[in-house]
C-alpha positions in Angstrom: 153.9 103.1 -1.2 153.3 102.5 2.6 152.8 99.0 3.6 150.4 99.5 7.3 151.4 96.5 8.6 155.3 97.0 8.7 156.4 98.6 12.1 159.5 99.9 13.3 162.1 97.7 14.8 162.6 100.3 17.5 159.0 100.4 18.1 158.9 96.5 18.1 161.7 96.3 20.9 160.3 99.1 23.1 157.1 97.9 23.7 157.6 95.4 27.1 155.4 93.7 29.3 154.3 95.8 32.5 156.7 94.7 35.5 155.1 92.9 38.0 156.0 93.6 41.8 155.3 91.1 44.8 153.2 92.0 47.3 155.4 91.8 50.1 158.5 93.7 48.6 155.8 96.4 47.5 154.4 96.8 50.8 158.2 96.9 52.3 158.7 99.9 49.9 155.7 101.6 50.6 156.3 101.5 54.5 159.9 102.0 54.7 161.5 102.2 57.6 163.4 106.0 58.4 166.6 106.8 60.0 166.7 106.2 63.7 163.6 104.3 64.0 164.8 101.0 64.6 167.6 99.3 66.7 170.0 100.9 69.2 168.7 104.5 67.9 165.1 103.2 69.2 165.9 101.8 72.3 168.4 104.5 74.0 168.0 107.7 74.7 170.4 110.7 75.7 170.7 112.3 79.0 169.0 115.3 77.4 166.7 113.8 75.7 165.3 112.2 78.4 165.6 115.4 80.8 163.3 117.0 78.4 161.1 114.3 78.0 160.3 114.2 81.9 160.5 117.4 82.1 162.9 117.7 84.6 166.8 119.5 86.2 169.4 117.8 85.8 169.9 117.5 89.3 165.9 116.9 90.3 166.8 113.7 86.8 170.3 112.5 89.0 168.5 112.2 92.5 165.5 110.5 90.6 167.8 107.9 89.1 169.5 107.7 92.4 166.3 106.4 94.1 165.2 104.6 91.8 168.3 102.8 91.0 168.2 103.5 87.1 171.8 103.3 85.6 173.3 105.0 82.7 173.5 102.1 79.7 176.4 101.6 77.3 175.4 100.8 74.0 177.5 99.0 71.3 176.3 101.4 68.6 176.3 104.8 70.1 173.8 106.5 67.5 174.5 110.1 68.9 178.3 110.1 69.6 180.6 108.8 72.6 180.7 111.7 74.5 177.2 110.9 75.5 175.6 109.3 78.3 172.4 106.8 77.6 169.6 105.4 78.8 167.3 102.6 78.0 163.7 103.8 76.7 162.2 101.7 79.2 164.0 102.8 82.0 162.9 106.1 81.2 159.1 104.9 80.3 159.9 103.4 84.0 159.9 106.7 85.8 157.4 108.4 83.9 154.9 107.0 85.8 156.6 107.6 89.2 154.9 109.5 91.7 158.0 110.6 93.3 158.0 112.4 89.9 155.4 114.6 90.7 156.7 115.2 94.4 159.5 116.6 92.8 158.5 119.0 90.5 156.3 120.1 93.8 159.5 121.0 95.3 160.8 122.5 92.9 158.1 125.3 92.6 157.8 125.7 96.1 161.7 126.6 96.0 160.3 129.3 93.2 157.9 130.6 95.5 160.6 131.3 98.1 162.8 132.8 95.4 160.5 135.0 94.7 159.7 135.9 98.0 163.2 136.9 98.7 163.4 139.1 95.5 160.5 140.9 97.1 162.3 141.1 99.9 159.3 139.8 102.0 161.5 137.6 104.6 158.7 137.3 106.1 156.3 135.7 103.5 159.5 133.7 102.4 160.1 132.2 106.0 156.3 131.4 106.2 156.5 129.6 102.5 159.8 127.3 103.5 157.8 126.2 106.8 155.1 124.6 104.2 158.0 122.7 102.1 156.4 119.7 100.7 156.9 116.4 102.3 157.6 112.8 100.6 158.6 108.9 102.0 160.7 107.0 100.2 159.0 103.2 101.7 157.4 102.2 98.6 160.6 103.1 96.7 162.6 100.2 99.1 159.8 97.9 98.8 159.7 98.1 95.4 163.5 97.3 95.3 164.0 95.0 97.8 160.4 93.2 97.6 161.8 90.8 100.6 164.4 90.9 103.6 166.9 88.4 102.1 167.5 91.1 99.3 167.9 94.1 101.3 170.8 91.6 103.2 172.4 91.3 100.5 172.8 94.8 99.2 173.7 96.2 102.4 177.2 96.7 102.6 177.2 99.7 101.1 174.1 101.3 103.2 175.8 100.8 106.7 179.6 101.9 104.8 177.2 105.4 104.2 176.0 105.4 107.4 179.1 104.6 109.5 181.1 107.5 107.5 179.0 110.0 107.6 178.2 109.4 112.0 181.8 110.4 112.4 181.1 113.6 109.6 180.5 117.2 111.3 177.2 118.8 109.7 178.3 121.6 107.6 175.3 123.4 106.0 177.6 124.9 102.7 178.1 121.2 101.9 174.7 120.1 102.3 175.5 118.3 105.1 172.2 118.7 107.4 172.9 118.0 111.4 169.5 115.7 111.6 171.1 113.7 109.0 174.0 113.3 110.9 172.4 112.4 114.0 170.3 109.9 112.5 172.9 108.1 111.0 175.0 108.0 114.2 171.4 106.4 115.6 171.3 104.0 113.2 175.5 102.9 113.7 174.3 102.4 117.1 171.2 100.6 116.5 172.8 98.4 114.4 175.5 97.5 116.4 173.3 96.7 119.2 172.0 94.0 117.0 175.0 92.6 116.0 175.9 92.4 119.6 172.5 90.8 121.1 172.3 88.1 118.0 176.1 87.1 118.3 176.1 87.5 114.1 179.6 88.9 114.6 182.9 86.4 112.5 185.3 88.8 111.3 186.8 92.4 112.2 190.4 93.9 110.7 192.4 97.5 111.7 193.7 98.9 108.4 194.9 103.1 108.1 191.0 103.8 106.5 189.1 102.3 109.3 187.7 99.0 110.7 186.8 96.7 109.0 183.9 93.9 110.0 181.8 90.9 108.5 178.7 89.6 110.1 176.5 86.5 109.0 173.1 87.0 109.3 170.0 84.9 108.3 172.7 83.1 105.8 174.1 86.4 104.3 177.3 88.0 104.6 177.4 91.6 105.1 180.5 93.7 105.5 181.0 97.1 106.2 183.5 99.6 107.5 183.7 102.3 110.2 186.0 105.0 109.4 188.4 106.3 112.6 187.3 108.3 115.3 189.3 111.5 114.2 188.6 114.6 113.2 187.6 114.6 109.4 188.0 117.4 106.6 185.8 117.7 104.1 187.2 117.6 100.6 185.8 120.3 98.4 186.2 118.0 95.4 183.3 115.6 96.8 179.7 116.5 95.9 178.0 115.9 98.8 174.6 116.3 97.8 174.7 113.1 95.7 176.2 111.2 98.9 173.2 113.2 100.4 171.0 111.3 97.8 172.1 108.1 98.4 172.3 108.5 102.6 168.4 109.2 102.3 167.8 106.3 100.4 170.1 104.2 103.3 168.9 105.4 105.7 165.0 104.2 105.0 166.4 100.9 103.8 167.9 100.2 107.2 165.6 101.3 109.5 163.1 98.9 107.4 165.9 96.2 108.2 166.3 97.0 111.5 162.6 96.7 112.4 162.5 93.5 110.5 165.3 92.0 112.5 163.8 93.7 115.7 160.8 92.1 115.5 161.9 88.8 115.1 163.9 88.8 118.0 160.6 89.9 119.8 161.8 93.7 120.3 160.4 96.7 120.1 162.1 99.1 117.2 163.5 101.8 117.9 164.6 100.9 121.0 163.8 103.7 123.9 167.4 105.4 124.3 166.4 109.3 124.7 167.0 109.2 128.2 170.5 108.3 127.1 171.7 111.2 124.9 173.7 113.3 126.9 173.2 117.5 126.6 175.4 118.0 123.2 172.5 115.6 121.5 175.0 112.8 121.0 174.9 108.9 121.8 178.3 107.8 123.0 179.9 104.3 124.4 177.3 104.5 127.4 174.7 104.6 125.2 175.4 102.1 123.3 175.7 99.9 126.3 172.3 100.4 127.6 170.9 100.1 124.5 172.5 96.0 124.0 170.9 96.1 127.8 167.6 96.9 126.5 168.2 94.4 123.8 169.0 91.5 125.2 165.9 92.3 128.0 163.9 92.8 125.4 165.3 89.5 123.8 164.6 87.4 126.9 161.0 88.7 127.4 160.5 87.8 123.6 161.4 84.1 124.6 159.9 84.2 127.9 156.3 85.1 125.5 157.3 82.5 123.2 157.7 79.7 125.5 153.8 80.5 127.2 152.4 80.4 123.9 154.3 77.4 122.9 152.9 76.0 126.1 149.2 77.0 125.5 149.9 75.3 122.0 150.8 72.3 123.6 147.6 72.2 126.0 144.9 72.7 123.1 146.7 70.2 121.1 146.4 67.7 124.1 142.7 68.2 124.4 141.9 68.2 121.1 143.7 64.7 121.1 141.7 63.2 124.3 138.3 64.8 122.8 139.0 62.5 119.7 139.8 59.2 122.0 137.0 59.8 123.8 134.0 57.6 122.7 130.1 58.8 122.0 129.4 57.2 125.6 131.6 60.0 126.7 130.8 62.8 125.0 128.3 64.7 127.4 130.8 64.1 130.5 132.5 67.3 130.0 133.3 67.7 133.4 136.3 65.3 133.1 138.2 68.0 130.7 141.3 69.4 131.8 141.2 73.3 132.1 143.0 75.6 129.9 145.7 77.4 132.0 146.7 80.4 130.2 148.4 81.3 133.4 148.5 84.2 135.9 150.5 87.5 136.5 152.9 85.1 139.2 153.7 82.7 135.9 154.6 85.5 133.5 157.1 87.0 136.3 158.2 83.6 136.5 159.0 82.9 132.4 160.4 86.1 132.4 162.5 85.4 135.1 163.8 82.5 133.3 163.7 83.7 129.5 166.5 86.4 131.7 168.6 83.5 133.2 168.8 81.4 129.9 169.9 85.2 128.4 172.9 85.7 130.8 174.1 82.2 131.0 174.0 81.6 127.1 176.1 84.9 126.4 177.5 85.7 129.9 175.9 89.2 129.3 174.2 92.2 131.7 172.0 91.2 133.8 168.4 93.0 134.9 169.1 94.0 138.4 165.8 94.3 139.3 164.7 90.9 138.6 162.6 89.3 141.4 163.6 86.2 142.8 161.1 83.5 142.2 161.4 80.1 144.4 160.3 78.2 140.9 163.9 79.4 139.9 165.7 76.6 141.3 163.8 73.5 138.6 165.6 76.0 135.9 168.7 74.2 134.4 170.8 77.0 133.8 174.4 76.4 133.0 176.2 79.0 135.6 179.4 78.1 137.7 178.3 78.3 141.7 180.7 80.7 143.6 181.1 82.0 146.9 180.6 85.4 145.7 177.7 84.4 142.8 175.5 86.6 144.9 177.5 89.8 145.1 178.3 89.4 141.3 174.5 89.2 140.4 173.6 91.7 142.4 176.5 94.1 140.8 174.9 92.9 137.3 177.7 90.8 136.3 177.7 87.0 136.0 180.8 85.1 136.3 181.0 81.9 134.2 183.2 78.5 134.3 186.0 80.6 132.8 186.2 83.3 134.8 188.5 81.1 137.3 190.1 78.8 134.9 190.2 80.2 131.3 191.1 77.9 128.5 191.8 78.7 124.8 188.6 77.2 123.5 186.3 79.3 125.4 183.2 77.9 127.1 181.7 74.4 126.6 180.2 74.7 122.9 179.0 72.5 119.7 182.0 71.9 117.8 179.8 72.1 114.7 178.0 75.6 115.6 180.2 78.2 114.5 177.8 80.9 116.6 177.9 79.2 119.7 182.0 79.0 119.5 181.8 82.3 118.5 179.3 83.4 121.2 181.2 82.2 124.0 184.9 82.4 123.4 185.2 85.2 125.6 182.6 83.8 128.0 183.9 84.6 131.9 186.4 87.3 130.4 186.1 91.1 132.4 187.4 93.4 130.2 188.5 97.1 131.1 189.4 99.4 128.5 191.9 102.1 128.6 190.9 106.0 127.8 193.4 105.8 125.0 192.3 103.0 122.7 188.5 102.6 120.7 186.5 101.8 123.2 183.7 101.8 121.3 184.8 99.1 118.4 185.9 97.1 121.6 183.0 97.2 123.2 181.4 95.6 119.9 183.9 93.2 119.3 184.2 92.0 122.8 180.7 91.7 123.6 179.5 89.9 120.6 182.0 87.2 121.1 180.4 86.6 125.2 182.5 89.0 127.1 181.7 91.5 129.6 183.3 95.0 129.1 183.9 98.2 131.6 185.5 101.5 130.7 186.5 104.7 132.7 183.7 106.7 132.7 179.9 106.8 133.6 178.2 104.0 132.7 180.3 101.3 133.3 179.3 98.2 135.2 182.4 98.3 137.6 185.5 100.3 138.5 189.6 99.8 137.0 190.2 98.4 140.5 187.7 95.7 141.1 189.3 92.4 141.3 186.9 90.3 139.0 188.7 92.3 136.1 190.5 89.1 133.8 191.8 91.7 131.2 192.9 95.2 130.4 193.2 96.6 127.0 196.0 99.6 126.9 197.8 101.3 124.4 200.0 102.5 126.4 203.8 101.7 129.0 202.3 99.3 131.4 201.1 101.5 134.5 203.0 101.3 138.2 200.2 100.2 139.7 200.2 96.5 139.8 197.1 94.3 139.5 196.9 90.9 140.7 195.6 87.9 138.3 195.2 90.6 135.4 196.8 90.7 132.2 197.7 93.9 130.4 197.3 93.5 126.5 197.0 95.5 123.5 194.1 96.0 121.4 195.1 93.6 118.6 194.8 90.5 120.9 191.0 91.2 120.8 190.9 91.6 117.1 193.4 88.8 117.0 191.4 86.2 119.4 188.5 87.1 117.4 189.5 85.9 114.2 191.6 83.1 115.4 188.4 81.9 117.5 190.7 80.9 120.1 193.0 82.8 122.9 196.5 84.0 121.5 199.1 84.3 123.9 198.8 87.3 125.8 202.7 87.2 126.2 203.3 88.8 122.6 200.9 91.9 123.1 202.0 92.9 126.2 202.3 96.9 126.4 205.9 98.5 125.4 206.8 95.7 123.1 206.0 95.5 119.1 203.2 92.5 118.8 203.1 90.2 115.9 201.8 91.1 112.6 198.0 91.7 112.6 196.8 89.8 109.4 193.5 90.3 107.9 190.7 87.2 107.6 189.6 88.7 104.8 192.5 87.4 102.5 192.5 83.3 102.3 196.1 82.0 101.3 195.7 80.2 97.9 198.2 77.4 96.4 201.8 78.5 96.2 201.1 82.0 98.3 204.0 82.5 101.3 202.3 81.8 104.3 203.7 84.4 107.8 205.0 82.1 110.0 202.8 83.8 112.6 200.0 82.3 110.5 201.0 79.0 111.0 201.4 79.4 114.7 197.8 80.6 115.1 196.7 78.0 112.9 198.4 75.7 115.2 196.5 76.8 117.9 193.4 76.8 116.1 194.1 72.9 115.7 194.7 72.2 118.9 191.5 74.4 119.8 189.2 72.0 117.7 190.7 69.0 119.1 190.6 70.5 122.8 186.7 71.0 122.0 185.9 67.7 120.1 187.7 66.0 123.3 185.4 67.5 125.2 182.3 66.9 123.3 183.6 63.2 123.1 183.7 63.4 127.3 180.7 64.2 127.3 178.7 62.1 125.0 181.2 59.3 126.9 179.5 60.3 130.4 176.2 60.6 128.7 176.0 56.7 127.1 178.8 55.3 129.2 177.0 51.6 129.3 176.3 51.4 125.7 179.7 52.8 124.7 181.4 50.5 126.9 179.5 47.8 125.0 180.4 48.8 121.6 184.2 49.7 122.3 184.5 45.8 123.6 182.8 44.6 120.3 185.3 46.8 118.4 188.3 45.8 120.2 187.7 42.4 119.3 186.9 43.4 115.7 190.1 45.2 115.7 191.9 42.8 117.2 191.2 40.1 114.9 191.9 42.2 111.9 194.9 42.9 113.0 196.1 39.8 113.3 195.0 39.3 109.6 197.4 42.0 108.9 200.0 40.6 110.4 199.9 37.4 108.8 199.5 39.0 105.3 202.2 41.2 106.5 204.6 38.1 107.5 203.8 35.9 103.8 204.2 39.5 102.0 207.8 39.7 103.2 208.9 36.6 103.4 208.0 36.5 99.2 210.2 39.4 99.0 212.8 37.9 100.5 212.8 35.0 98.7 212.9 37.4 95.3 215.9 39.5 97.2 213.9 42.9 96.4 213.6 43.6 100.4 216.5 46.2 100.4 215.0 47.8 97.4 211.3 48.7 98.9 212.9 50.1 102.0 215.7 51.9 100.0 212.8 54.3 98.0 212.1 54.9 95.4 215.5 55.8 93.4 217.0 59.0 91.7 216.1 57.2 87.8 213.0 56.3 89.0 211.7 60.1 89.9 213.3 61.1 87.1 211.4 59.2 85.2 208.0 60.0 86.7 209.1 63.3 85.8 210.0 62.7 82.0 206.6 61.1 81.9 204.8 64.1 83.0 206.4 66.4 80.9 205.2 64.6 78.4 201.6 64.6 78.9 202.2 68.1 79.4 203.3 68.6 76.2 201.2 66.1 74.0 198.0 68.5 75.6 199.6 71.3 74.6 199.9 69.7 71.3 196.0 69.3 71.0 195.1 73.1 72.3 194.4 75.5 69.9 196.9 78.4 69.6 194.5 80.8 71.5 194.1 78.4 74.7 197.7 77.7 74.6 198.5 81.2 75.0 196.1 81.2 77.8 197.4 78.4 79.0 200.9 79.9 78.9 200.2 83.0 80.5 198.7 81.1 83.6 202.0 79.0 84.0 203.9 82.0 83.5 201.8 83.7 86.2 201.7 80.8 88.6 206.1 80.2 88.2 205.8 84.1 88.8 203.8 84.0 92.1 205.8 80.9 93.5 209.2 82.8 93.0 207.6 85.5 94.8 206.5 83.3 97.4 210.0 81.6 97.9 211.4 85.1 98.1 209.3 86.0 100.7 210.3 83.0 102.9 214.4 83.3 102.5 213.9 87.3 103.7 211.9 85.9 106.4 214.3 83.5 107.0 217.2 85.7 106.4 215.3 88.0 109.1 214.6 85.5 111.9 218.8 83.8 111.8 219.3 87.6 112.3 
């Protein structure tokens, strides 16, 4: 007998209710993310990856990132191994749509065709092909990384270091080394130095073994870059030039974009005219450089001279427009009581630009235009130029003197004290240089001019002769010659480099030629706390003292002569006041001691403070010293530990360095 209600207990426990999933965990199951799909295996790429994806050489992918300025990225999780190099997917969705992308896959099956042609061996049909290579710019590739002036400043240290290197490089074709590319770069040394010279932007230049080294400040940015000797150079076979090639292309259009946008400001045309100047090898030299600041600082002077007649035609509307609104309605047909517009004639413009010229030369002392007319209007000018017997003769021989050629000074010409530029302008205002055959005449020349001096060399070219008598200064590297030269000192090239950084006159006496000069020491490196400091240093820093006082007496003089009435008034008033407090003093003076002699602590306040006393003050700090050690935690305290240890390191160093100096000096 079978009872049909009786089941199994198996059969009872087996049957279960239906699981229920969420909605959300069964959609995350359903659309489950793979491997590689997400995180750092999304978002970078391989170099080969990313070659295939573009399509592209390896080389054709380098010079692309080159101008582009796409970087390799380093990941924290490298999905594909650390041997690898990566990029970020965007940076790679970034040149995708990059029409220098197309341009070079153009070149690159036009360099087929000629291939091809040369299997044939069809010279002919190949020559006629590499005639038709396909041309590209690079200017939307510079404004699209430097949208605005101020940034191309400030990233170009390394475009004029490219420049300046490879002006001094021979063209070699088997390195890639193209003689165009040579030649424009040595144009654009030039150009820029021209620049440098005419704006006075100039602060800082060093002499190390690798080359010169210099620091202008323009529009508020410091740019520094350095100019390899003039010697001849080898070319390392371990160097791949054609990435330096790369980058040089890219340099070059960024700063002929700066230079026209410094140009232009300064009123001047870019590129200044200097093909007259090349000489029959096809290369500017020191000459050329010369007339080249010459065109400048014309070019300069006319851009003022335009400046000040359309300042002035400003000035006239803005007057009428103010008398036609005083005028009242009773007045307002009468229109023949209106002043006429004068936008001047051909006799005015020779006459601004006759003056924008004589502001030129007396602000930087600098080449004059010989062939300036002289205009009678000339003489309402105030123009700040010493009056000589032989001003004439001097003007006429394109050179101007300047207070300082007949009494120099260590401070230079009259300046602001406040206006770096201007000190920096004129400390070698009224200074004829003439430069030897043996040293660099043409870093002199840049050095020396941008600071307000006038230079001349032995060669063509120069503005006057070794034996003209208005010569202040000759710069040898070599035994001082037989020949003797009246009211002329002899120096090395160092006491330019020297002056320059100082911003005031060394003495000439320690770089005379034949002896060793002093220690040439770099403005690039300030002396921080407990560094040893040459003692040559402090003797130019001495002299730099002295120098700022010397000029703030002077500006004092003449702010003195200026408001002599009203200074006189106000120095009496503060006399008085002075007076009276003083006498104040001296009767809280008097009361103060006599308390302390009552007390009997007199001897002690002018015995010092005692040997317990300091020791104590130095207890006391030790203490605080080590309660806050006390409260660091032990990862800042070894911090903290290793910066003592460093700082005791660097101060016995620095006390070493002054007992050998001073062991050396007793010798």
């Amino acid at each position: 007998f079978v009872n049909q209600n009786w089941t199994s207990p198996l059969t009872r426990f087996s049957t279960r209710r239906p699981l229920v999933v969420p909605r959300e965990r069964a959609l995350s199951m359903a659309f489950k993310s793979k491997k590689g799909k997400t995180g750092n295996a999304s978002q970078y790429v391989t170099r080969n990856q990313a070659i295939k994806k573009l399509q592209l050489r390896l080389s054709e992918f380098r010079r692309l990132c080159i101008l582009k300025g796409i970087h390799p990225r380093d990941p924290k999780k490298k999905t594909q191994g650390h041997h690898k190099t990566y990029y970020h997917v965007k940076d790679i969705a970034f040149l995708l749509h990059e029409p220098m992308l197309k341009k070079i896959r153009e070149i690159a099956a036009h360099e087929k065709k000629i291939k091809r042609a040369l299997a044939k061996k069809n010279r002919s049909l190949a020559k006629k092909i590499s005639s038709r290579r396909p041309e590209y710019r690079l200017d939307h590739l510079v404004k699209e990384r430097y949208p605005s002036l101020m940034d191309a400043l400030r990233d170009l240290d390394d475009p004029l270091a490219m420049v300046h290197l490879f002006a001094v490089l021979p063209s070699d074709l088997t390195k890639g080394i193209p003689a165009d590319r040579v030649q424009l770069s040595r144009r654009l040394a030039l150009e820029w130095q021209a620049y440098v010279v005419a704006s006075h932007t100039l602060r800082k230049s060093f002499v190390s073994v690798k080359g010169f080294y210099y620091q202008a400040e323009i529009k508020g940015q410091t740019v520094t870059w350095m100019v390899p000797h003039q010697v001849s150079q080898v070319l390392p076979p371990d160097v791949d030039f054609k990435v330096m090639m790369t980058f040089l292309e890219f340099y070059q259009s960024t700063l002929q974009f700066v230079m026209f946008s410094l140009y232009a400001e300064m009123g001047i045309q870019y590129p200044p005219n200097v093909d007259d100047a090349v000489d029959e090898a096809g290369i500017l030299s020191i000459g050329n450089t010369a007339k080249m600041i010459e065109e400048v600082r014309r070019g300069e002077a006319g851009g003022v001279a335009v400046r000040k007649i359309q300042g002035k035609i400003q000035d006239l509307e803005r007057e009428i427009q103010e008398m036609g609104h005083g005028r009242g309605e009773d007045d307002e047909g009468d229109d023949d009581q209106l002043p006429e517009l004068d936008v001047g004639s051909d006799d005015d413009d020779d006459h601004d630009d006759n003056e924008g010229e004589s502001e030129s030369e007396s602000g930087s002392d600098a080449i004059s235009d010989s062939d300036s007319d002289d205009d009678p209007g000339d003489e309402d000018i105030p123009v700040h130029r010493a009056s000589s017997p032989d001003h004439d003769e001097h003007e006429a021989s394109g050179i101007v003197p300047s207070a300082n050629a007949t009494n120099p000074s260590l401070v230079g010409g009259a300046v602001d004290v406040a206006d770096e530029e201007s000190i920096c302008s004129t400390l070698f205002d009224g200074i004829k240089f003439f430069l030897g055959r043996e040293v660099p005449r043409e870093q002199l020349s840049l050095v020396i001019q941008s600071f307000g001096g006038v230079v001349g060399w032995d060669g063509e070219g120069s503005p006057y002769e070794e034996g003209d008598a208005r010569i202040t200064h000759q710069v040898i590297d070599r035994p001082k010659p037989l020949v003797k030269h009246e009211n002329r000192l002899f120096v090395q090239p160092q006491w330019v480099f020297d002056s320059t950084n100082a911003r005031v006159l060394v003495n000439a006496a320690k770089y005379a030629p034949g002896i060793t000069p002093p220690p040439h020491l770099s403005p690039f490196v300030q002396p921080e706390e407990d560094d040893h400091i040459p003692e040559y240093a402090k003797e130019i820093q001495e002299l730099k003292d002295a120098a700022q006082r010397a000029r703030l007496k002077a500006a004092g003089e003449a702010v003195e002569d200026e408001f002599l009435g009203r200074a006189q008034d106000e120095n009496d008033a503060e006399t008085r006041n002075q007076a009276s407090l003083a006498d104040m003093e001296q009767q809280h003076a008097d009361e103060l001691a006599k308390e302390l002699a009552d007390s009997g602590a007199v001897s002690k306040t002018k015995a010092g403070p005692t040997k317990r006393s300091r020791q104590k003050v130095d207890e006391s700090l030790d203490d605080e010293a080590a309660m806050a050690s006390h409260l660091m935690t032990r990862k800042v305290k070894r911090a903290y530990q290793k910066a003592m240890q460093e700082k005791a390191a660097k101060r016995a160093k620095s006390a070493r360095l002054g007992s050998r100096a001073t062991a050396l000096k007793t010798k």
